[in-house]
C-alpha positions, 0 to 999 in steps of 0.5 A, a space after each residue: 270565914 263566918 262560923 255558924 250559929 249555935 242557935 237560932 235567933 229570932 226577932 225579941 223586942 222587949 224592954 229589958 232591965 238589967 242589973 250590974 252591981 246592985 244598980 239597975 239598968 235599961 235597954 232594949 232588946 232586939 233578938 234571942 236564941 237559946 244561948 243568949 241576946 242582944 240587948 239595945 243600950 246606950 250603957 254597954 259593959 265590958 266584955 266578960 262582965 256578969 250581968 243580971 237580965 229581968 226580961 218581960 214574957 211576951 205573952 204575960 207582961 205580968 210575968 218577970 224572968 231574971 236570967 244571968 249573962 255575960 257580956 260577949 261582944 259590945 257594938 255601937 247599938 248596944 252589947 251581945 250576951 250569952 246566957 250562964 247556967 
């Protein structure tokens, strides 16, 4: 049985930066909810792993945020994260 999400999801696609020890590296993201994203890579980290997140505002490209996350599930396409407060 599939457990329900916590949040919703909606459809983000945006370039994403993302960060692993001082190294800086690209992706793609394809979703997000309140509680984390899925980011397209071809350089996916392991699960557990903390991440820094440099996302583009859609509605100011300008703008910069940097969110920190944590890997939660990795596939072919790219690696799940979940945002940490």
């Amino acid at each position: 049985m599939k457990i329900p999400r916590k949040y919703t999801r909606k459809s983000y696609g945006s370039n994403v930066v993302f960060v692993v020890d001082g190294t800086e590296y690209y992706g793609l993201s394809e979703d997000i909810s309140a509680g984390g994203m899925f980011v397209r890579t071809n350089i996916p980290f392991p699960v557990g792993r903390e991440i820094i997140l440099k996302l583009q505002l859609k509605n100011n490209k300008e703008k910069e945020t940097t969110l920190h996350a944590r890997v939660v599930r990795i596939t072919r396409e790219g690696m799940g994260v979940r945002f940490v407060l």
